[in-house]
Each structure stands twice: as structure tokens, then as C-alpha cells.
C-alpha positions as CSV (number, residue, x, y, z in Angstrom):
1,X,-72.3,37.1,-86.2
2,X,-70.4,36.3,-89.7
3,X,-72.2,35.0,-92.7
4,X,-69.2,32.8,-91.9
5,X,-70.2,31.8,-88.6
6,X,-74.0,31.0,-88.9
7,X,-73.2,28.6,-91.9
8,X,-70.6,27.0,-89.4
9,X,-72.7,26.7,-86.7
10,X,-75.4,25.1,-88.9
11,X,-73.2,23.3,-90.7
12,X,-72.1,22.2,-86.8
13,X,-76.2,21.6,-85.8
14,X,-76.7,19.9,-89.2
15,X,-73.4,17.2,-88.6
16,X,-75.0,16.8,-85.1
17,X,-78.4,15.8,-86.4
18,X,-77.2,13.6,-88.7
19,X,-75.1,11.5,-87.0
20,X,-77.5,11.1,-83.9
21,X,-80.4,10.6,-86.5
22,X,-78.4,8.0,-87.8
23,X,-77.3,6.7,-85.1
24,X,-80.5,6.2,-83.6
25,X,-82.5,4.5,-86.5
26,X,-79.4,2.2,-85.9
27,X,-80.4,1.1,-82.8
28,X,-84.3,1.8,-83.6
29,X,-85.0,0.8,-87.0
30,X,-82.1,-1.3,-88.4
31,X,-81.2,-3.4,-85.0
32,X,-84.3,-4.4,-84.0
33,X,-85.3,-5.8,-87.7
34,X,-82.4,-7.7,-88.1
35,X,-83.2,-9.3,-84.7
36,X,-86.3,-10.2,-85.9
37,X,-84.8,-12.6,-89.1
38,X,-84.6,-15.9,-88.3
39,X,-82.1,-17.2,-90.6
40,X,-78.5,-15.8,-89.3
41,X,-76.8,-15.5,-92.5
42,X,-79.5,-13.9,-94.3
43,X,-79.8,-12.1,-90.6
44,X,-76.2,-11.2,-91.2
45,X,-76.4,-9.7,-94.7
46,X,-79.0,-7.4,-93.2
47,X,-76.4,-5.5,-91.0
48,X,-73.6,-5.9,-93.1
49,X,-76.1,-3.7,-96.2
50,X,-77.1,-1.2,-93.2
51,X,-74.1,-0.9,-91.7
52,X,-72.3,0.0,-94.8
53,X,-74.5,3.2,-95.4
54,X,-73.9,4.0,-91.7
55,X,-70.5,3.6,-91.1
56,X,-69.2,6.4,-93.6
57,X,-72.2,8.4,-92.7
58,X,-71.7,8.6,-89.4
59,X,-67.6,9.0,-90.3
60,X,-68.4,12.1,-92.2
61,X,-71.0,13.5,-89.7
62,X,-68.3,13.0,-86.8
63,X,-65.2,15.0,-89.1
64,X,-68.1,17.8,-89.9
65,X,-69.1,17.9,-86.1
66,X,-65.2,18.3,-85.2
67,X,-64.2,20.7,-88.2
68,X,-67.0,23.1,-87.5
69,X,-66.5,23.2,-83.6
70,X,-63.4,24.3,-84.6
71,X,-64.4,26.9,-86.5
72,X,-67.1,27.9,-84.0
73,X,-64.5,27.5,-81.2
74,X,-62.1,30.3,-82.7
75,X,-64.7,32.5,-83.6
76,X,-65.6,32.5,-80.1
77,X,-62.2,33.0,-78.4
78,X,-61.8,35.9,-81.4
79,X,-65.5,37.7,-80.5
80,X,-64.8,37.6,-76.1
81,X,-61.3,37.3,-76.2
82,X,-60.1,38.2,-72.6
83,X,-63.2,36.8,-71.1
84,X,-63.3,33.5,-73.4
85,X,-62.1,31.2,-70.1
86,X,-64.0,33.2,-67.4
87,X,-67.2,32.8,-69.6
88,X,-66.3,29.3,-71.1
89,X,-63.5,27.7,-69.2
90,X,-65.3,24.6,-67.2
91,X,-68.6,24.0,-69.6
92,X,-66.0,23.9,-72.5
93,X,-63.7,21.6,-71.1
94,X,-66.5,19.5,-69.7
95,X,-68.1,19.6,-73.3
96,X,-65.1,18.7,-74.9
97,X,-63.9,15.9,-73.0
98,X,-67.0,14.5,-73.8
99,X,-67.1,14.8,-77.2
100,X,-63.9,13.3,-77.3
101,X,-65.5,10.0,-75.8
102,X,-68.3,10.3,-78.2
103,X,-65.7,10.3,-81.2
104,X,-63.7,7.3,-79.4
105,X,-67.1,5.2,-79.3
106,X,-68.3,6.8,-82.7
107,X,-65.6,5.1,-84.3
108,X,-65.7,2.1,-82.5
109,X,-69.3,1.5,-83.6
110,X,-67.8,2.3,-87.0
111,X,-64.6,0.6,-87.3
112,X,-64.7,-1.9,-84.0
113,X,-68.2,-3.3,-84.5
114,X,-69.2,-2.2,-88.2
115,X,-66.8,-2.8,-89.9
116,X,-65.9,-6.5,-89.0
117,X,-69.4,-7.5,-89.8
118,X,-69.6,-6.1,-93.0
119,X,-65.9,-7.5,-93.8
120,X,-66.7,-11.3,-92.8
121,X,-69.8,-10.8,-94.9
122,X,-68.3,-9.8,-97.9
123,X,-65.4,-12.0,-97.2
124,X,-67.8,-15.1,-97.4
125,X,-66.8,-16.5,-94.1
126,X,-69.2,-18.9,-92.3
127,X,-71.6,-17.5,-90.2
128,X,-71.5,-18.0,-86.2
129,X,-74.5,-17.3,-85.0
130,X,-73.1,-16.3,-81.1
131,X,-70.7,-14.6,-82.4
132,X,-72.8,-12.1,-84.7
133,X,-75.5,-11.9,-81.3
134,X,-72.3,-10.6,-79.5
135,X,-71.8,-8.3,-82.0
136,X,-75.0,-7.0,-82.2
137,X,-75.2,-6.6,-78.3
138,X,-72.3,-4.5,-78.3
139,X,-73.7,-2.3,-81.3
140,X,-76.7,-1.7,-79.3
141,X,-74.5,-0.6,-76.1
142,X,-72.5,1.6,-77.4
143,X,-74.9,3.0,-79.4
144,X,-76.8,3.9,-76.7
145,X,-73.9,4.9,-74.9
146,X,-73.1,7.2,-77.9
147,X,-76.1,8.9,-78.2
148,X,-76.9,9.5,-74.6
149,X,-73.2,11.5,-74.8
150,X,-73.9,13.4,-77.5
151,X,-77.1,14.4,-75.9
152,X,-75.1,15.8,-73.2
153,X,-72.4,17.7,-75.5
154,X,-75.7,18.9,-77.0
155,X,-77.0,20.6,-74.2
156,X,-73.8,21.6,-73.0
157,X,-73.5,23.7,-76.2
158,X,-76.5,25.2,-75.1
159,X,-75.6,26.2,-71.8
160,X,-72.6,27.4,-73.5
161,X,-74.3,29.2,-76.0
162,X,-73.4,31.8,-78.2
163,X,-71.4,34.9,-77.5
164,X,-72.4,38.4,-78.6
């Protein structure tokens, strides 16, 4: 393995910490406390100051998690060429597939959900309480939905692991 290649693949594990760290004390830490205000609009400017830390933190996590896989995917393909499919083919594409979900509900936590609080919060629009609970139910959904893929994708890169 490259000097190259093991920063890459860190740099790969390190983008896949952070955003599921993230994303977790999300649905931990930051959810669960702005449940417990009572006031919705002070409730409201909770998520909105949360949310915009996450959002471009788990935006750049996501790009570092696709460039490096990248990188780590061509490295492969270059170190077993011929064998690359018989060795890879199904767990890849499995893998893959999945992480491509994980990215489509990444950035709908991030631009779907996120984003539309923290813009009607610093637009100074009135608060509706129902629709804000809705809101925060489907941030805690997809969320969990998000982490239990990348879970997977984790331990399919595992099964996959690392050819020598």
C-alpha cells in the first residue's frame, strides 16, 4: 500500500466517522433537547443554530466519503486488476448502491429538512408549531434511516476489505 493510499483510506474512515458522529448527536444530543423546550420559537431557533453547523458538516463529510472511495476504488481495480470483479463484483455493487441512498437521504436531511428550518428562522417567519413537530419527525427518520445505511456500507467495506 501507497503512502498515497493509507492517507486515502483514512481520510475515507475519517469522513465516515464524521458524518455518522454527526449525524448521530443529531438525533441523540441536539433532537431530543430541542424537544424538551417548551416555547416553539425559542424551540425553533435551537435547531435552526444546530442545524447550521451540521448541514455543511455533514456536506463536506459526504464529498470526502465519495472523493476518497474514489481514490480507494481505482487503487484497487489498479493493485488486482483481472480479478477486481471476481473478488469485488457483488459486495461492491451492493455497497455502492447503498451509499448512493445514503447520499440521496444525506442531503435530504441537509437540504430537504435542514435547510428550510434554518431559512424560515432567519427569514423571521411565524412559527407553526405542527409544522416544525413534522419537521422534526422527519429529521429523526431519516436520520435513523441514514445511519443504519451507512452502518451497512461500513461493514460492507469490511467484508470487502483491502487487497494486497
Amino acid at each position: 500500500m501507497t503512502t498515497s493510499d493509507f492517507i486515502s483510506l483514512w481520510l475515507h474512515i475519517l469522513g465516515l466517522a464524521t458524518y455518522a458522529g454527526a449525524t448521530l448527536a443529531l438525533v441523540v444530543m441536539v433532537l431530543p433537547a430541542a424537544a424538551a423546550i417548551p416555547d416553539v420559537a425559542v424551540r425553533r431557533t435551537y435547531l435552526a443554530h444546530a442545524i447550521r453547523v451540521y448541514d455543511p458538516l455533514a456536506i463536506a463529510a459526504l464529498g470526502v466519503i465519495v472523493m476518497t472511495g474514489a481514490f480507494n476504488l481505482t487503487a484497487y481495480k489498479n493493485t488486482l486488476r483481472g480479478e477486481f470483479f471476481t473478488r469485488m463484483g457483488w459486495l461492491l455493487t451492493y455497497k455502492l448502491a447503498i451509499a448512493f441512498v445514503v447520499i440521496l437521504v444525506g442531503t435530504y436531511i441537509t437540504f430537504g429538512l435542514g435547510h428550510r428550518i434554518v431559512r424560515q428562522e432567519f427569514a423571521g417567519e411565524p412559527v407553526d408549531a405542527a409544522w416544525l413537530a413534522g419537521m422534526t419527525r422527519r429529521l429523526i427518520g431519516a436520520c435513523v434511516l441514514v445511519l443504519v445505511l451507512t452502518a451497512v456500507t461500513a461493514y460492507l467495506g469490511l467484508a470487502i476489505g483491502h487487497p494486497r
